[in-house]
C-alpha positions in Angstrom: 0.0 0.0 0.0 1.4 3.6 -1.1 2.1 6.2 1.6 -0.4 8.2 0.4 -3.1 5.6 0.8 -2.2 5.2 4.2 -2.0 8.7 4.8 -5.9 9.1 3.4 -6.7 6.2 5.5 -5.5 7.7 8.7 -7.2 10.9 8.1 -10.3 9.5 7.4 -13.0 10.3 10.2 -13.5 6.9 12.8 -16.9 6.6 13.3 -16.8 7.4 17.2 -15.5 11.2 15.9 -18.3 11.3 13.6 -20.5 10.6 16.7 -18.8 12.9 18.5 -19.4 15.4 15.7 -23.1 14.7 15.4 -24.0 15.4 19.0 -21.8 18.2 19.2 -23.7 19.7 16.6 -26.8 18.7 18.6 -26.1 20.3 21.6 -25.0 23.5 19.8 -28.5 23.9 18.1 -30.1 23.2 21.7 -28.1 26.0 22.9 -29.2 28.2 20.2 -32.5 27.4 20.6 -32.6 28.2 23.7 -31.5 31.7 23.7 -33.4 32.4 21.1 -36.7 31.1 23.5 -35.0 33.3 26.7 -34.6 36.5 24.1 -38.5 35.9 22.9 -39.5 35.3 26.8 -38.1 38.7 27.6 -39.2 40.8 25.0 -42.8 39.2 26.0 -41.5 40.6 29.8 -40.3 44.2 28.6 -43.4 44.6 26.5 -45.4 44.0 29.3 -47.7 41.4 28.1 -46.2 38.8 30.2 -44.8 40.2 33.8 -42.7 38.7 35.9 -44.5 36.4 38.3 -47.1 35.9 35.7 -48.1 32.6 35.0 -47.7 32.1 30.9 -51.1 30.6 29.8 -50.5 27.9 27.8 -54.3 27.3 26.7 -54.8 27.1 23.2 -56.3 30.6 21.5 -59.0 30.8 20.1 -59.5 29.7 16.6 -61.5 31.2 13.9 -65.0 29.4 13.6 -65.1 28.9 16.7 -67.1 30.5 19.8 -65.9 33.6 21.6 -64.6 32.9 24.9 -67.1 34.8 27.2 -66.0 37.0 29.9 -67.2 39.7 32.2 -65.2 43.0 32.7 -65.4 46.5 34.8 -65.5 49.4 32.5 -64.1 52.8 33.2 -67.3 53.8 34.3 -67.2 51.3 36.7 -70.2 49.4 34.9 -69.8 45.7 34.1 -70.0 44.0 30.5 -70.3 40.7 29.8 -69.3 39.9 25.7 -72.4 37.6 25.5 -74.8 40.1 26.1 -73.8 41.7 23.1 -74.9 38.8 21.2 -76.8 39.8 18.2 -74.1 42.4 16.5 -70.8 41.8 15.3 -67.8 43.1 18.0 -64.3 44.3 17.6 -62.2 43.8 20.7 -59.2 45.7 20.8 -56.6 45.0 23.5 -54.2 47.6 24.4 -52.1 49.4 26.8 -51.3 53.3 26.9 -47.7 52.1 26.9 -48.2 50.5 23.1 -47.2 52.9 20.7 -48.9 50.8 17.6 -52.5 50.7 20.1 -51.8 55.0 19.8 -51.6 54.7 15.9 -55.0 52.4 15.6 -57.0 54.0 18.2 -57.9 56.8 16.1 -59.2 54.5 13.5 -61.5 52.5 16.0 -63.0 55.9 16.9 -63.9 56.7 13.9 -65.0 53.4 13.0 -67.3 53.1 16.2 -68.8 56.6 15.3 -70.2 55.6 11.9 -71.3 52.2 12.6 -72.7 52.8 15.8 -76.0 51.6 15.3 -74.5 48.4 13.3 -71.8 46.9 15.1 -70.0 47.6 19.0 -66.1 48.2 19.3 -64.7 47.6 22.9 -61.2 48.5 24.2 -59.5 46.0 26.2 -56.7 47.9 28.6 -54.2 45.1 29.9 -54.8 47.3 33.2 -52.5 43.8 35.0 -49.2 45.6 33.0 -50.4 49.0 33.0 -50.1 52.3 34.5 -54.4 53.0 35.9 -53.8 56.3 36.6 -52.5 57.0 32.6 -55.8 55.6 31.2 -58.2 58.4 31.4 -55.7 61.1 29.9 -54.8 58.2 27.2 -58.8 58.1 26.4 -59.3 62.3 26.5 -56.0 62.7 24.2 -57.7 60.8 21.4 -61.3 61.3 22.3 -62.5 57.7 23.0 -66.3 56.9 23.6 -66.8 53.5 22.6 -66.3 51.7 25.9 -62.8 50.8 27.6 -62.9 47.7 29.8 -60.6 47.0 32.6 -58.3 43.7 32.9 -56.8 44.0 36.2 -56.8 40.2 36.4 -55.5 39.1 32.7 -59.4 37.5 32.6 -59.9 38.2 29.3 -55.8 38.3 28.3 -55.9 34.6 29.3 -58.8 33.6 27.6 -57.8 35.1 24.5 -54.1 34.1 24.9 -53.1 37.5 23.6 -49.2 37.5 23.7 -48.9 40.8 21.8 -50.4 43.9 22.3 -52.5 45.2 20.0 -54.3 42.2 19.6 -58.2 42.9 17.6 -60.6 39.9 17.9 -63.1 40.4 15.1 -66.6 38.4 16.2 -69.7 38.0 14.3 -73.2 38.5 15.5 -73.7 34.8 16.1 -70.6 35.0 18.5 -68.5 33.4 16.7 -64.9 34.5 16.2 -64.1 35.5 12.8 -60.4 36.2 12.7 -57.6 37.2 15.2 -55.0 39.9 14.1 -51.9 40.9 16.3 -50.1 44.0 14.9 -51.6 47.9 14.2 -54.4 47.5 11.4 -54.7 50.5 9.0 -58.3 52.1 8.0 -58.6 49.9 4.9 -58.5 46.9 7.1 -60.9 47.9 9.7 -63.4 49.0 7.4 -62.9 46.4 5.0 -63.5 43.7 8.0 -66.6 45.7 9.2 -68.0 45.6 5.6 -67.6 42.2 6.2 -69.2 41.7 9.7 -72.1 44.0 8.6 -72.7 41.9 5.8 -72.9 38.3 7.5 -75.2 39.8 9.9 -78.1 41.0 7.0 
């Protein structure tokens, strides 16, 4: 046998280094996948939709098609709502914080959407009041002139059953009660009205 044969042989990878190889590679993609969960979980804790001390709900979300979780909430005029009783229109739920720049850029838009379709459809605000600042509310509400009703989550009630992980969240239910789609993320005008259109025209 040449030298150079020998020379390929010896360099040629024994199958315990090509073990050792593979679970190396294992355990650095464990690693990586793991900071890359601890970065998301603290994003989730600086945004303030999870807190510390909170317990993450791992509940499934809601899925279009399906019912709308039912819940019962304080409002800021200290009257309680109950989604069910509102049975019988569509509903927009909108869950924000006066923290959440994007919820300042929409909010707006959901005022002027609950103005003209008042008599048609009912937009609530959902304030994640467990991560929030009470006392900013009712300047947050004046600055952009909000009358469609605000409701109070001081206990993640309707966060939880929702499984909102992002903030805004908009829940888009028909009359029937049923949820029609789920959208995390600042909508535009286009889309609100276009999805009101859409409401208003499953519940003729």
């Amino acid at each position: 046998m040449s030298v150079d044969a020998n020379a390929e042989r010896n360099h040629k990878p024994t199958p315990f280094f090509r073990a050792l190889w593979f679970w190396m590679a294992m355990i650095s993609l464990t690693l990586i996948l793991g900071g890359i969960w601890i970065v998301l979980s603290k994003s989730w804790v600086a945004a303030g939709t999870i807190t510390t001390g909170d317990a993450i709900n791992l509940e499934p979300a809601p899925i279009a098609g399906h019912p709308a979780p039912d819940f019962e909430l304080v409002s800021t005029d200290g009257e309680p709502m109950r989604l069910s009783d509102l049975k019988g229109k569509p509903v927009i739920l909108n869950f924000w914080a006066t923290w959440c720049g994007p919820c300042r850029t929409e909010f707006p838009e959901f005022q002027q959407a609950a103005v003209d379709n008042a008599d048609r459809m009912v937009i609530v605000g959902i304030n994640n009041t467990s991560a929030d600042n009470p006392n900013a509310i009712p300047e947050f509400l004046k600055e952009y002139g909000i009358t469609f009703p605000i409701l109070l989550d001081t206990d993640r009630e309707a966060i939880d059953a929702y499984n909102v992980l992002g903030l805004p969240t908009t829940i888009f239910i028909d009359d029937q009660g049923v949820v029609n789609e789920i959208f995390t993320g600042p909508l535009n005008k286009a889309y609100i009205e276009s999805k009101i259109s859409e409401l208003i025209k499953s519940d003729l």
